[in-house]
C-alpha positions in Angstrom: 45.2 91.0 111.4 46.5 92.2 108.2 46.9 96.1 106.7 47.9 96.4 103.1 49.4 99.5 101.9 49.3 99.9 98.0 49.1 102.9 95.2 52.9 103.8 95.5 54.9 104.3 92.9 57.2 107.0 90.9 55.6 109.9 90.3 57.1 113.9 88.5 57.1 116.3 91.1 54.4 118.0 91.7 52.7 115.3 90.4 49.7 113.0 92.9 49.1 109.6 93.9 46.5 108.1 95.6 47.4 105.2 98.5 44.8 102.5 100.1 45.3 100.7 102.7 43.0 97.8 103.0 42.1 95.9 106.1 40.7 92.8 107.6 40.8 90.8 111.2 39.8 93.5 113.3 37.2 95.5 114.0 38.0 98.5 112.2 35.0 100.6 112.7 36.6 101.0 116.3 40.1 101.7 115.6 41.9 105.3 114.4 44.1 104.2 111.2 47.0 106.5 110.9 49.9 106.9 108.0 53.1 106.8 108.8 56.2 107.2 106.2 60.1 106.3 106.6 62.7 107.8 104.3 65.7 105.9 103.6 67.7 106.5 106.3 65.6 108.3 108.6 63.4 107.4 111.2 59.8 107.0 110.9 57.4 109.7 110.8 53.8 111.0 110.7 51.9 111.2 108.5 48.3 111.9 108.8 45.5 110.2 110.7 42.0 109.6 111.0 39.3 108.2 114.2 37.4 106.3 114.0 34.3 107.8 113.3 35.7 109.5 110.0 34.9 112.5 111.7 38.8 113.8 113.0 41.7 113.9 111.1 45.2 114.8 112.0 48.2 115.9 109.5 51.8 116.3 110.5 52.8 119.6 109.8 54.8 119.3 106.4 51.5 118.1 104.8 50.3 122.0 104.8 47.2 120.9 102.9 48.8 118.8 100.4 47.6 115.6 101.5 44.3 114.5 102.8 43.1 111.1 104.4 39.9 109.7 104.2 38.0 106.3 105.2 35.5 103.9 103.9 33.8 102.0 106.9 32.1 99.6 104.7 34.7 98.6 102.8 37.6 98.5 105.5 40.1 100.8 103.6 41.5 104.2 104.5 43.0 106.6 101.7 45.8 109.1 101.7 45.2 111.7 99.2 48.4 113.3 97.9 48.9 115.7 95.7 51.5 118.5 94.7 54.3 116.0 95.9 57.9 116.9 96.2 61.1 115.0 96.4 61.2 115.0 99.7 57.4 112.9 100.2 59.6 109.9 99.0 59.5 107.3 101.4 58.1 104.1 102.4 54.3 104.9 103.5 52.4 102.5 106.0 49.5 102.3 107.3 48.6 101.5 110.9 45.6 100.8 113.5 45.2 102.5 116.5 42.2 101.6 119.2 39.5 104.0 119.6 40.5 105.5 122.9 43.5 107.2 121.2 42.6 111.0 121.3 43.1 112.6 117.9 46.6 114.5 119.0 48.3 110.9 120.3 48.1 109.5 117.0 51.5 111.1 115.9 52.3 108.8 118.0 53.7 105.6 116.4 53.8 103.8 120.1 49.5 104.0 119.9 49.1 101.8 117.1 48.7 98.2 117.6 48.6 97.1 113.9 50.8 97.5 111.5 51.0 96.4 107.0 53.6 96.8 105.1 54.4 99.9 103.1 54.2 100.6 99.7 57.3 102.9 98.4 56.3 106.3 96.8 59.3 107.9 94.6 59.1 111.4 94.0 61.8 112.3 90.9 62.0 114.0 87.4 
């Protein structure tokens, strides 16, 4: 099972960037991916996530719109939209897999994912 984050990098604020997560050894079509983030020296949090079907998404609150996640079935990747980021968006950003039975509302939960890549580092700074 592996879960690549990528698209990180430093970026102005209010500037965007775009992150992928690719995936491969499970079936994804029947597991919720969610993003998580972790700040240095905080714990990890929520980001946004997404069922299975495409069909249900589910933003922490700070996102207010900002961000949106999207997913390509046939290609195995999920995307995390951000735009009009501020310093405080930097962070570590992972993606994760959750199974299908997860209702949309649990997936804040970082306890309901099974799967887990490693994160790609977004820097927001002038």
């Amino acid at each position: 099972v592996q879960l690549q984050a990528s698209g990180g990098g430093l970026v102005q604020p209010g500037g965007s960037l775009r992150l992928s997560c690719v995936t491969s050894g499970f079936n994804f079509d029947y597991y919720a991916i969610g993003w998580f983030r972790q700040a240095p020296g905080q714990e990890r949090e929520f980001v946004a996530g997404i069922r299975w079907s495409g069909g249900s998404t589910y933003y922490a609150t700070f996102v207010k719109g900002r961000f949106t996640i999207s997913r390509d079935n046939a290609k195995k990747m999920v995307y995390l939209q951000m735009n009009s980021l501020n310093p405080e968006d930097t962070a570590v950003y992972y993606c994760a897999a959750s199974p299908q039975s997860t209702i949309l509302s649990e997936l804040r939960r970082s306890n309901r994912y099974y799967y887990w890549g490693q994160g790609t580092l977004v820097t927001v700074s002038s």
